[in-house]
N, C-alpha and C positions, 0 to 999 in steps of 0.2 A: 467894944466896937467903936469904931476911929468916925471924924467927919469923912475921910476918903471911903471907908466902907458903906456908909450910906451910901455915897454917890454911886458906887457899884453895885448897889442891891438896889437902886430905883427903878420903877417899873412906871414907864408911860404909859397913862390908859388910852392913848388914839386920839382921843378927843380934837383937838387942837396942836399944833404945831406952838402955837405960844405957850401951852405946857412947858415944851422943852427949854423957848427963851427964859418962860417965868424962874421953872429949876433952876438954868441955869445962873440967873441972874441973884435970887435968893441965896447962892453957893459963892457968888461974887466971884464968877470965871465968865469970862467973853462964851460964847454960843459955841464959836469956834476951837478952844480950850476945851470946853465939855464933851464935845463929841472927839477931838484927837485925842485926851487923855483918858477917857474914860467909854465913850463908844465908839470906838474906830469903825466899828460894821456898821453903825445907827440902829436902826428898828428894823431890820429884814421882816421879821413876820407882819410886818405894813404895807409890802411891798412887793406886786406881782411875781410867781418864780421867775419868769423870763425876762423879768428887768433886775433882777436881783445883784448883787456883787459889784466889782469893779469893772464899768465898760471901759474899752481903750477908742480910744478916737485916732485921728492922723495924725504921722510923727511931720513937724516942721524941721525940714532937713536946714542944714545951712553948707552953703558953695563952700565959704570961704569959714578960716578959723577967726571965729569975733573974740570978744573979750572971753578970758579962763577956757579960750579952747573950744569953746561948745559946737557941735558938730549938729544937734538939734535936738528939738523937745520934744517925746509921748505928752499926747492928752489925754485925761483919766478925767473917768467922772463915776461918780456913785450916787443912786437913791438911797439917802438915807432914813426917810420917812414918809408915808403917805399918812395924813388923817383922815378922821372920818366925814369931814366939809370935802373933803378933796383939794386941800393944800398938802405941796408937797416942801421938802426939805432936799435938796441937793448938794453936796460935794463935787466941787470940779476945781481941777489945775493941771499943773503939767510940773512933767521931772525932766528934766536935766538928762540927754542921753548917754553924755561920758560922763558927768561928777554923780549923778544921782540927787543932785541938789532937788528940791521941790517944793512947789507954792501951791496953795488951795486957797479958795473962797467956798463960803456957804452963799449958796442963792434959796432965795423960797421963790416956787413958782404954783403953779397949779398941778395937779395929777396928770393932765395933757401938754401940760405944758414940759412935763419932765419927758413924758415917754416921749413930747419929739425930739428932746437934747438926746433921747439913748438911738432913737432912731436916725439924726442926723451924727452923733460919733460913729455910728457902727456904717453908714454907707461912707464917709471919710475913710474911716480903715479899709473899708471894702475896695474905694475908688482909687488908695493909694498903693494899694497891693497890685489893684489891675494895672497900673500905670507902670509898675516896674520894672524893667528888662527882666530875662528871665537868665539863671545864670548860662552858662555853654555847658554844650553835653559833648564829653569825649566820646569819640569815635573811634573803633576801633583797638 
């Protein structure tokens, strides 16, 4: 068994969100590294079903063509961990809507403090859906 196999058979006991920093730190990978290369989902079973997975937030359209063409950016965000203090661990960025290019940050915030990030992407997506013409209906 490899060092990368350990890193995939590690199991976080909850405890602490600094867990994950300490892992990952003692593995000499950035916070960020650990979770894209190794847990892209994070800790789901830390994390309420109805916050679980990848939320989508509001796409930032662009009028006009900017630099590489971009026409505008999804924002995405995921809980990647609650501990048992009630700090949380968060993934959030945005992709690119024609290249699919994509940037994330990790945030640590609180456990309410994440469910308002899911709760404020998801009335975004909601408010930009209502806002949108709706297509035409042929007639006839």
């Amino acid at each position: 068994m490899g060092p990368e196999d350990e890193i995939y058979e590690w199991l976080w006991d909850g405890k602490s969100i600094d867990g994950i920093k300490e892992f990952a730190s003692e593995r000499k990978l950035s916070l960020i590294d650990l979770v894209e290369s190794y847990f892209p989902g994070g800790w789901q079973e830390t994390v309420p079903n109805d916050l679980q997975g990848l939320i989508k937030g509001a796409v930032d359209e662009r009028r006009s063509q900017g630099q590489y063409g971009a026409k505008g950016y999804q924002h995405l965000m995921q809980i990647l961990a609650i501990d048992a203090q009630g700090e949380a661990l968060v993934q959030a960025g945005v992709i690119c809507i024609d290249t699919g290019a994509e940037g994330y940050e990790l945030v640590e915030t609180t456990k309410d403090g994440a469910i308002e990030m899911v709760e404020q992407y998801r009335a975004a997506l909601a408010l930009a859906g209502a806002n949108r013409p709706g297509k035409p209906i042929k007639m006839g």
